[in-house]
SETOR-857289 format. One record per residue (C-alpha): residue number from 1; chain; x, y, z. Coordinates in nm, 3 decimals, decimal comma, always signed. Layout:
REM SETOR-857289
R    k  c       xx       yy       zz
R  NUM  A        X        Y        Z
...
This chain:
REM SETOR-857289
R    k  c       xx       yy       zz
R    1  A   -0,707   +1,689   +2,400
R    2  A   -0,538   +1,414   +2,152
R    3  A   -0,247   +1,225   +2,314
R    4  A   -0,107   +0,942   +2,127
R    5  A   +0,138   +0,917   +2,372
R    6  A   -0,152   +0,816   +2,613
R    7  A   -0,256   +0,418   +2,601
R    8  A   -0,587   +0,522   +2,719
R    9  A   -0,852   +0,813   +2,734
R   10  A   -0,914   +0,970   +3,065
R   11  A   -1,121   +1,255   +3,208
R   12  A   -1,105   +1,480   +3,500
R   13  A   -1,338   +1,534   +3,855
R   14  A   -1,432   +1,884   +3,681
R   15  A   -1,554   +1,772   +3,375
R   16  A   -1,754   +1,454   +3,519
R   17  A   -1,927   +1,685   +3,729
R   18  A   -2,012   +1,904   +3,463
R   19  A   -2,155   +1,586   +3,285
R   20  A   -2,323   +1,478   +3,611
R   21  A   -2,522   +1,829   +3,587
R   22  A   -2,643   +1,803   +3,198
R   23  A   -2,823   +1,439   +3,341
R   24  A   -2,577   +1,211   +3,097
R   25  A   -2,369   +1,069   +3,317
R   26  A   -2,354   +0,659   +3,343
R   27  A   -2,297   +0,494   +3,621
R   28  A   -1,937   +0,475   +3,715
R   29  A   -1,761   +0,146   +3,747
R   30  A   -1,493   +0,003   +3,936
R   31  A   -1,254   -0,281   +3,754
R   32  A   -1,182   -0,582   +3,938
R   33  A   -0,756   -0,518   +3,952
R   34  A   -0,589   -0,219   +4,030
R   35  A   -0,510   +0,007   +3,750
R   36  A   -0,205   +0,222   +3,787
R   37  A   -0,097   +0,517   +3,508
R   38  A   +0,292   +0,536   +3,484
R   39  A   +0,375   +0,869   +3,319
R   40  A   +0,703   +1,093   +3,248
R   41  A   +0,943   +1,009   +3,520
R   42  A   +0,800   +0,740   +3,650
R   43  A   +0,516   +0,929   +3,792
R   44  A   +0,212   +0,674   +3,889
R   45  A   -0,122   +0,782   +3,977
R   46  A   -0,409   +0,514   +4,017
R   47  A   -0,768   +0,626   +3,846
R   48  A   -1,065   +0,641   +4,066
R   49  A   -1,261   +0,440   +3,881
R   50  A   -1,429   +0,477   +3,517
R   51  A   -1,716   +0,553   +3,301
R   52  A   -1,810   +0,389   +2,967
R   53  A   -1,925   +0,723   +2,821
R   54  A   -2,074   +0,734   +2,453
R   55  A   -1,852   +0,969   +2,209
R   56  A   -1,905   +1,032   +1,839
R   57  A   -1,554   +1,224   +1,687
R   58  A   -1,576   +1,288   +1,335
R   59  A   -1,891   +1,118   +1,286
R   60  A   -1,794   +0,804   +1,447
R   61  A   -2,013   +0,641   +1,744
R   62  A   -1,817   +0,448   +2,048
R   63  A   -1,838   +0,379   +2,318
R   64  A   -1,509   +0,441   +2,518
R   65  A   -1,404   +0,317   +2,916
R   66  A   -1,250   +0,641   +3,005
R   67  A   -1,060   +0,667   +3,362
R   68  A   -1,135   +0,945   +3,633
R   69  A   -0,784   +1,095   +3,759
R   70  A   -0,824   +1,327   +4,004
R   71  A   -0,606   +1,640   +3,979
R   72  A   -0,600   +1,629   +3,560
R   73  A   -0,546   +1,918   +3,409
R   74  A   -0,729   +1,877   +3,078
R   75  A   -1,071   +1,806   +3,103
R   76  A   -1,070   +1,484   +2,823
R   77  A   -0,782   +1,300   +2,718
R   78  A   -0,793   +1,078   +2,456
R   79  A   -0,551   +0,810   +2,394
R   80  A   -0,443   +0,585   +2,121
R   81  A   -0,678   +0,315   +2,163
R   82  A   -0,989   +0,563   +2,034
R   83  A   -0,728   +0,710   +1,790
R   84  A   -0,655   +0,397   +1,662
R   85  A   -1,017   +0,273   +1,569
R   86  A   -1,120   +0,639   +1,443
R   87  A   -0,865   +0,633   +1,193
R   88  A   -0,924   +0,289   +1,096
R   89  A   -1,287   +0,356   +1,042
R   90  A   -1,189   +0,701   +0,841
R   91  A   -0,953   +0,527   +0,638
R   92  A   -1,298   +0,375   +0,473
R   93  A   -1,434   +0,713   +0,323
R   94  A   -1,304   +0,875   +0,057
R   95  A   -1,308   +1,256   +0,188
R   96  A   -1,043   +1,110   +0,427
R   97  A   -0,818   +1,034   +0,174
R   98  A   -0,887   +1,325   -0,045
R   99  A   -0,758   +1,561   +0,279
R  100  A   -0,474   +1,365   +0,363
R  101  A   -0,361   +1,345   -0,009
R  102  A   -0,402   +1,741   -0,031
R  103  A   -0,101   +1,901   -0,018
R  104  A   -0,070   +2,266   +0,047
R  105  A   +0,313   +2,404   +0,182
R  106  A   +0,149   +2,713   +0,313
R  107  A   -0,144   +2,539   +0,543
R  108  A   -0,174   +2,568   +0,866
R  109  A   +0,126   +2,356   +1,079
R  110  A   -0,128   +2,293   +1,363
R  111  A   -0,357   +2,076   +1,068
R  112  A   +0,011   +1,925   +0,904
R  113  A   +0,065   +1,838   +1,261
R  114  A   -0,306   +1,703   +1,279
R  115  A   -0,310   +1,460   +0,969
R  116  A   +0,055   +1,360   +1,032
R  117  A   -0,090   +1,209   +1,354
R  118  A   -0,392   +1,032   +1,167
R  119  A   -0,191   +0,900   +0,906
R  120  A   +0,108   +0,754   +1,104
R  121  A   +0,378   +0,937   +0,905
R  122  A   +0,602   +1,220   +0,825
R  123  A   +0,411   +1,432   +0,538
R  124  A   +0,634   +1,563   +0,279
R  125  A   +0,772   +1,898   +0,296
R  126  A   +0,777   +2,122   +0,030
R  127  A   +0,571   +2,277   -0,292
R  128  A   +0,501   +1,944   -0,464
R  129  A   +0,484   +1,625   -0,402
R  130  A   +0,683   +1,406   -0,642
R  131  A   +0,578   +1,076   -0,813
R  132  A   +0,925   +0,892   -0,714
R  133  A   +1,139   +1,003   -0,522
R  134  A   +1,402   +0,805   -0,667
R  135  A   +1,613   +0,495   -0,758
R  136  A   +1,858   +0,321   -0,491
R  137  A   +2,194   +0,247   -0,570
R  138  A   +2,500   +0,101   -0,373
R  139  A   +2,792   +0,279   -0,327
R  140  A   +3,033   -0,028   -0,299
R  141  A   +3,004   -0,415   -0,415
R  142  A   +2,863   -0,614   -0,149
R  143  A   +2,864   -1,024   -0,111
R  144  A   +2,553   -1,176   +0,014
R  145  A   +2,566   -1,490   +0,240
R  146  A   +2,362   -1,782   +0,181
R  147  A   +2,013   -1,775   +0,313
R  148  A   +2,078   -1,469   +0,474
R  149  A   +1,906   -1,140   +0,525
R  150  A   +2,112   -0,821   +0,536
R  151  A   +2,057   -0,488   +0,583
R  152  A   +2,202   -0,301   +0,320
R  153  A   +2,246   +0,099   +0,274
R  154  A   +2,254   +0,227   -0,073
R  155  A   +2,238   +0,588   -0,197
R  156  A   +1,963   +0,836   -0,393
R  157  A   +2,075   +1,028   -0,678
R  158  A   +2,218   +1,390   -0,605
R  159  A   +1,921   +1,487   -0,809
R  160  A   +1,657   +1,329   -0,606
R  161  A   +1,401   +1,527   -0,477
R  162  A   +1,428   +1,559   -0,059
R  163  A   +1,261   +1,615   +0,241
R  164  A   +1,441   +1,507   +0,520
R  165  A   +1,252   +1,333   +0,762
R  166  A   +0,942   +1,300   +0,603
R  167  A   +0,809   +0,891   +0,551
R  168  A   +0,889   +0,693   +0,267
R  169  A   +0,830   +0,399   +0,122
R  170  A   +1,108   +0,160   +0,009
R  171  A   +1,025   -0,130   -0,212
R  172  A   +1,248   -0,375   -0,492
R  173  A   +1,278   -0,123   -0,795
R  174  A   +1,134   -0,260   -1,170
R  175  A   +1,438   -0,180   -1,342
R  176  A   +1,557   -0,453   -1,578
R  177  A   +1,901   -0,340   -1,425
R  178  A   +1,769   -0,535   -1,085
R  179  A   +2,038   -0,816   -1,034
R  180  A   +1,846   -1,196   -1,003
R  181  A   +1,853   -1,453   -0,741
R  182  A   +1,829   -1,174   -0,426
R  183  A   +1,483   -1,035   -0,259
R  184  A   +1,409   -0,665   -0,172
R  185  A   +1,196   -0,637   +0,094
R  186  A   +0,880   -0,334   +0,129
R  187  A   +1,011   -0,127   +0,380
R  188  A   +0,861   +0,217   +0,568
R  189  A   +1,161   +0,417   +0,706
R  190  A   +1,247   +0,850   +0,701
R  191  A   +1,439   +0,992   +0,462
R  192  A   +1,743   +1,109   +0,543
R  193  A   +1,906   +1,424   +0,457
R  194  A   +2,230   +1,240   +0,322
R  195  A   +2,028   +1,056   +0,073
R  196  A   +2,118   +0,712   +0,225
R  197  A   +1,870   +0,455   +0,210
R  198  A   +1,847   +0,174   +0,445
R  199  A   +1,708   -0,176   +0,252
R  200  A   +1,625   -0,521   +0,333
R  201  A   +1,776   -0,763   +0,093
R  202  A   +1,769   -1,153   +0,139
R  203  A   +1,953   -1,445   -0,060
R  204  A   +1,757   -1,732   -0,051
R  205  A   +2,030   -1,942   -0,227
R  206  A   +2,269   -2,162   -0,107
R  207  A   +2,557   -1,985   -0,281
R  208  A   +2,710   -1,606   -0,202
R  209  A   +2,604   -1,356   -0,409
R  210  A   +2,806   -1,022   -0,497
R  211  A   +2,636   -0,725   -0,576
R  212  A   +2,847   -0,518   -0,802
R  213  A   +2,896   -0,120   -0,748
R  214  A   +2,642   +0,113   -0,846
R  215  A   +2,407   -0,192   -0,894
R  216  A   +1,996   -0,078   -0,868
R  217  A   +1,820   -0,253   -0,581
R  218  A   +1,542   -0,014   -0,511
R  219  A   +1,269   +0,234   -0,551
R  220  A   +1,190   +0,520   -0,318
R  221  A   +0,791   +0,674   -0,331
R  222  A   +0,693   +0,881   -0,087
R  223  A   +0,468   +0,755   +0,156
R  224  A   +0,037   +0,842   +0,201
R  225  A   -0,035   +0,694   +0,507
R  226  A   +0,048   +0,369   +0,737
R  227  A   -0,160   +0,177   +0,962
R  228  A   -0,116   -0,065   +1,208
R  229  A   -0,261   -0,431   +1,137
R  230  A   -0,306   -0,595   +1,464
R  231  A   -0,615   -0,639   +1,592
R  232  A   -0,777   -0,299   +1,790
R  233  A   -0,880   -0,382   +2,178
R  234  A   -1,201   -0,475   +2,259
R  235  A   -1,286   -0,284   +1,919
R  236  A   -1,523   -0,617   +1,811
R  237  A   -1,867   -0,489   +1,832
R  238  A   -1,987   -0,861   +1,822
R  239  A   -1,926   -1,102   +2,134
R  240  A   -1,742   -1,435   +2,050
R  241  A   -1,886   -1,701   +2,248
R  242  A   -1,729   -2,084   +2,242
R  243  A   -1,933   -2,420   +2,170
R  244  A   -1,847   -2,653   +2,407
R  245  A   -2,062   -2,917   +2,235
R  246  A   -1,967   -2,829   +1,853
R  247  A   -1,621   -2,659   +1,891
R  248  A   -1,772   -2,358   +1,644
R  249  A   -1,792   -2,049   +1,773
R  250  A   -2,112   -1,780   +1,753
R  251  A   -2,097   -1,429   +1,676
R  252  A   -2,406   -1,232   +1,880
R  253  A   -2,537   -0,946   +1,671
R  254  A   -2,384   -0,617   +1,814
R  255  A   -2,658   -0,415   +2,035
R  256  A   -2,641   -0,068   +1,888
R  257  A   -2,413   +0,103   +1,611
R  258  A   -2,181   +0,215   +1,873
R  259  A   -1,859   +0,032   +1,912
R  260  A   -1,718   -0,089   +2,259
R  261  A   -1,332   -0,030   +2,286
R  262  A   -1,307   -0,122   +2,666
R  263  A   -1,033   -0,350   +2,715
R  264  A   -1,054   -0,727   +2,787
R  265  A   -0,821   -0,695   +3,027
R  266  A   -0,747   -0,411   +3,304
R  267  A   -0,381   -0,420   +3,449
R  268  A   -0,137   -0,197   +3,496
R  269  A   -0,128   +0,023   +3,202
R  270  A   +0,210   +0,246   +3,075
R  271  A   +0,163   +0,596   +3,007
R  272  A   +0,421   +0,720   +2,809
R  273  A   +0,559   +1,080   +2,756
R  274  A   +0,306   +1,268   +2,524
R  275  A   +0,428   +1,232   +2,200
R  276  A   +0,605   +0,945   +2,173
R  277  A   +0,532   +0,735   +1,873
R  278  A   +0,387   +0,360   +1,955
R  279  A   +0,590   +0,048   +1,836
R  280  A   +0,426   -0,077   +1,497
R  281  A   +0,523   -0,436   +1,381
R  282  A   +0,293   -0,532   +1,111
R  283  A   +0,254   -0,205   +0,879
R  284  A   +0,072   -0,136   +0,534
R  285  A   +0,052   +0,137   +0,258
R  286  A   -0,297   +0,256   +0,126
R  287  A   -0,331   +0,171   -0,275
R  288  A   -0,240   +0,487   -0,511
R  289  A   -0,520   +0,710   -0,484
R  290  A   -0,632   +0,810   -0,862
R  291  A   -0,443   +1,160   -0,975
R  292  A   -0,245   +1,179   -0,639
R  293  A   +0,107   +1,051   -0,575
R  294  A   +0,202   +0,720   -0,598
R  295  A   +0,212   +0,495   -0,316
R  296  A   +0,292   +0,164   -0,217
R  297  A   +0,003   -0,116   -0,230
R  298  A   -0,094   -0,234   +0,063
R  299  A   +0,102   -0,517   +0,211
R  300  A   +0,187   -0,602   +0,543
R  301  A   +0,636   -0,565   +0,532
């Protein structure tokens, strides 16, 4: 089962032993600290022990440290961290991105449900997915402080396109109606059904700035997909090793083609309720794909 409420992937007695009688079971291992899983309601349970058991989901080899709880209903549960790295590796072939720019209103919700997971956002609802969704105005004049950033709500045309909830992208609009001397910043938010628009704008000046009414500040596109840019854990295939004599460091060449995700550290770990989406601080937009809606290019907001 996918979880991306779960931190990490686990498995249960029942399907260990099942592995222990096909012959392809590792040896399991036993971490130095005391792991504890905190789930809904505050719920602990502590893992007896793990295995570092080789997986391959959607043609992608790793190896993943996957915790033995005892009384689990599922057989497999995997968590975000092998989530995570799968779709960062997928979002490097070109069949990925030709599915999750595929839009179909009358496909299957379980596979909406599916790629909405992979991808990080909301998909658009509807028959068609439009180009732009539209252009940002404000409602009311609004003064800028000095070196300030504000966060400023503006409104979509009555004749924008709309599909409440679903992800967009919000970026500084290229009309020559933009006003000069403020900043828009790229930002990833839903789109709500009021057609209010939530924006970043910064005056870097040292003099208030006034915004007049019905003044264009930004763009709205929907958005393909958003990814995380911090580093995965324990996703390096390579070891880093230190140089006490030189102060360089050296990379050892990785020992097969499957990836190690097991964490550098074991603590106590927070399993929260299924579903829930992780915090993301440093996100990106993929580049327009050729022929399919327009998208943000990728830079970290």
């Amino acid at each position: 089962m996918w979880d991306s409420g779960s931190m990490v992937c686990s498995i249960s007695e029942v399907a260990v032993e099942k592995i222990r009688c096909a012959d392809v079971l590792p040896e399991r291992q036993y971490p130095e600290e005391d792991i504890v899983l905190i789930g809904c309601g505050g719920l602990r349970t502590q893992p007896e022990g793990f295995y570092d058991l080789e997986m391959q989901l959607y043609g992608v080899p790793c190896i993943v440290p996957t915790l033995v709880v005892s009384g689990q209903q599922d057989d497999l549960i995997l968590g975000s961290n092998i989530i995570k790295y799968v779709t960062h590796v997928l979002k490097g072939d070109g069949e990925y991105w030709d599915l999750a720019s595929f839009h179909d209103h009358r496909s299957d919700p379980d596979i909406e449900h599916f790629l909405s997971m992979f991808t990080n956002v909301e998909r658009w609802k509807g028959s068609a997915v439009p180009d732009k969704v539209g252009t940002v105005k404000l409602n009311q004049a609004v003064t800028l402080l000095p070196r300030h950033e504000h966060l400023v709500w503006g409104r979509l045309p009555a004749k924008s396109p709309m599909s409440p909830g679903s992800t967009v992208v919000v970026e500084q609009t290229d009309s020559k109606a933009m006003p000069r001397g403020v900043l828009v910043g790229r930002l990833v938010t839903p789109l709500w059904g009021d057609r209010w628009v939530p924006m970043t704008v910064v005056n870097p000046s040292d003099k208030a700035v006034t915004l007049k009414r019905n003044c264009k500040l930004a763009d709205v596109f929907p958005c393909l997909a958003v990814e995380d840019l911090g580093v995965f854990q324990g996703s390096q295939a390579a070891s880093e090793k230190e140089q006490p004599d030189t102060g360089k460091r050296q990379h050892d060449a990785p020992s097969s083609s499957a990836t190690s995700l097991k964490p550098p550290d074991w603590k106590t770990i927070h399993y929260p309720e299924r579903g829930m989406a992780q915090p993301r601080s440093e996100l990106f937009v993929r580049p327009t794909v050729p022929g399919m809606t327009r998208q943000s290019p990728g830079r970290s907001t």
